[in-house]
N, C-alpha and C positions, 0 to 999 in steps of 0.2 A: 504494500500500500504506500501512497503518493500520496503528500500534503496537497497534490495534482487534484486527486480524486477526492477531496473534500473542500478544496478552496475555490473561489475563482475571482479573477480578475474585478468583478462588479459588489465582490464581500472581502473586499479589500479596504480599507480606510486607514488614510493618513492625519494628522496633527486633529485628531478628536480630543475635545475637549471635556474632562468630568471635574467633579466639585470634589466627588469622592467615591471609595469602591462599591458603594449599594445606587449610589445614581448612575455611574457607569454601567452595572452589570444590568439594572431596567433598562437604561439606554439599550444597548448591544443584544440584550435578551429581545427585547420588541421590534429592533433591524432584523436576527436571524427568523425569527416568527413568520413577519412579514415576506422576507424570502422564501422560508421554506413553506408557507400554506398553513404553518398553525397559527393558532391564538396566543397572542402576544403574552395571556396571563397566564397560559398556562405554562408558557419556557420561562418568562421570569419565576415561577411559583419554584419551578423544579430547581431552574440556576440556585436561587436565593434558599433552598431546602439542603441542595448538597453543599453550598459555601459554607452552611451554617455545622455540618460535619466535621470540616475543616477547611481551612485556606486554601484553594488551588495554588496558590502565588510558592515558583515550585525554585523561587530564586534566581537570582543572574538578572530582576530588573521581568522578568517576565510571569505571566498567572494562565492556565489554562482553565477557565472555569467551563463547567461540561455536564451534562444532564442524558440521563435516558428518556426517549418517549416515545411510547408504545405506539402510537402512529407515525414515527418517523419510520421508511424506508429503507434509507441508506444514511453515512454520515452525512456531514452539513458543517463546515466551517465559515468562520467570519472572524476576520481578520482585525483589530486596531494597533496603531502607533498613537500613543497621547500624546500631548502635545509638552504635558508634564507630567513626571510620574508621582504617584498618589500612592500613600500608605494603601497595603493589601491583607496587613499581615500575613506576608509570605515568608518563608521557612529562615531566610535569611534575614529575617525585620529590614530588608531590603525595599526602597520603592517600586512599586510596578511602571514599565512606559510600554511594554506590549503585552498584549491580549490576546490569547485564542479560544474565542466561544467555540465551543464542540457541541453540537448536539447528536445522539449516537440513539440507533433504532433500539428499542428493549427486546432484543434478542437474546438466546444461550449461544451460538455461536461464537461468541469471542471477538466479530470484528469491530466489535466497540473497544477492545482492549489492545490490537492491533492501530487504529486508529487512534488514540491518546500517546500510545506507545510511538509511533509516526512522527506527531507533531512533539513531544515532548524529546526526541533523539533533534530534530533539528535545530527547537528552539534551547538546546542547551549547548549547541555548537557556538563557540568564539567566533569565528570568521565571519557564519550566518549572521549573529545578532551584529554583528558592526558593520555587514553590511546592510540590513534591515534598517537602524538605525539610519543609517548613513543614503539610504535611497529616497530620490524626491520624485515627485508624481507617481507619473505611471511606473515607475522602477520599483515600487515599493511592491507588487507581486512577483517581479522577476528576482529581485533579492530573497524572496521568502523560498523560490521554489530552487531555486539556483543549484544545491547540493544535492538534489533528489538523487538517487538511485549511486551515491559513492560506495556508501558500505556492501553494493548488491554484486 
């Protein structure tokens, strides 16, 4: 699996702006919604149900916050760069500046754990995040996906 195959170019977002991590995660929870055909309240309900488990915020400046839902199909990503980074409580009392909403089908299959597993191998690569960082406009999907398929 390909960050390919959950991301795309149009759930990509640059210099997004949040107050703080629970306005952010309503934010981004009601963009992927809206994209993927569900109800806005029901992805923030789940986002805001598993954060409350524990912090996604998995360090390095970055949070993968991510949810099951039994009507999703396949995975679903959406991408932010903040514009600044905002307390997450993430593991390293680090601040967050990038985001990857995950929403994963509630399947037994496992490709929900392949895809976390996916986006969390790339967003913990050095190179990636500084170029992530470091990409303006449209470059900002091409830096994320840029490593795919090294370790394969």
């Amino acid at each position: 699996m390909h960050i390919s195959d959950l991301l795309s170019p149009g759930n990509t977002f640059a210099d997004v702006h949040a107050a703080d991590k629970a306005s952010l995660l309503k934010e981004l929870s009601h963009r992927a919604a809206w994209k993927a055909g569900i109800e806005g309240e029901v992805v923030t309900g789940e986002i805001l149900k598993r954060e409350e488990v524990g912090s996604t915020g998995i360090g390095g400046g970055v949070a993968i916050p991510h949810a099951r839902l039994p009507r999703l199909q396949k995975p679903f990503g959406l991408f932010a760069r903040l514009d600044r980074a905002i307390d997450f409580d993430a593991v390293d009392d680090q601040p967050v500046d990038l985001v990857f909403l995950l929403l994963l089908p509630d399947d037994p299959e496992g490709q929900q754990l392949n895809a976390l597993a996916c986006v969390a191998r790339e967003l913990r690569d050095a190179e990636a995040l500084e170029r992530i960082r470091g990409a303006h406009g449209d470059e900002l999907y091409r830096a994320i996906i840029t490593s795919e398929g090294k370790e394969e």
